[in-house]
N, C-alpha and C positions, 0 to 999 in steps of 0.2 A: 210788758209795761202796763202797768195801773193808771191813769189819770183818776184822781180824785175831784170830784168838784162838791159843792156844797157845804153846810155847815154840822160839824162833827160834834155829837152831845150823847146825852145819855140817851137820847130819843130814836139813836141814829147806830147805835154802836153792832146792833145784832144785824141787823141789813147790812152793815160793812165790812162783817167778817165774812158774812156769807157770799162775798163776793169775790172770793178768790178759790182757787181752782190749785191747791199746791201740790197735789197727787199729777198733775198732768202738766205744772207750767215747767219750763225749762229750771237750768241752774241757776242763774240770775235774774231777778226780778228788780223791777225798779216800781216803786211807789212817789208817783209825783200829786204832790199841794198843793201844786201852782195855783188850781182854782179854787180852794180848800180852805176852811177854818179849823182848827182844833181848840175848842171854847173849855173843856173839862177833865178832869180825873176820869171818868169814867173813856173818853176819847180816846183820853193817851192809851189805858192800859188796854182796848181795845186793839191799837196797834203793834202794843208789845203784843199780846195775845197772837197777833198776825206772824209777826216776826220770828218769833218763838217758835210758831208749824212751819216755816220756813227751813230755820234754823236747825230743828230735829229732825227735818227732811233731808240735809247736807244740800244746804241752798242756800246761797247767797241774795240778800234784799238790800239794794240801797233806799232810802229813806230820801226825797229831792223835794224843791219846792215849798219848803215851810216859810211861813212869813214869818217879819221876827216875832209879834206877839207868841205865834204856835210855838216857836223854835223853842223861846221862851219857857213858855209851859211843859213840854216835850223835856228839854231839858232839867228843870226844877223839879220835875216827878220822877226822874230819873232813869226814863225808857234808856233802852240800849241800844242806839242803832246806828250805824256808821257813816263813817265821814262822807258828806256829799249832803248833808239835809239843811 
């Protein structure tokens, strides 16, 4: 499990990605928002980006904790990430 805290921008996006470890974490990953903003285009596709090395890893990522502003945005840019966010 990921806990995210702080505010997620274009400021922020390369320190976020480098924050995971997908060559070594288990099958399931969960990514929580709870504490978390996601303010921009650049955010989201940062997440896809995540989800994505996941994904090509044969790993599962749920996506938890989005406020609904984020969820919002997340969903209007059209990330793909599964039910639970």
């Amino acid at each position: 499990m990921y806990a995210i805290s702080g505010q997620l921008f274009f400021g922020t996006m390369t320190h976020f990605v480098e924050q995971f470890d997908v060559p070594n974490d288990l099958g399931q990953i969960v990514i929580d928002f709870s504490r978390s903003h996601v303010w921009d285009m650049s955010a989201v596709t940062a997440i896809s980006k995540v989800v994505a090395k996941y994904r090509d890893a044969d790993k599962f990522v749920l996506i938890t904790g989005l406020n609904e502003e984020s969820k919002q945005l997340v969903d209007r840019l059209g990330i793909t990430v599964p039910a639970g966010h």
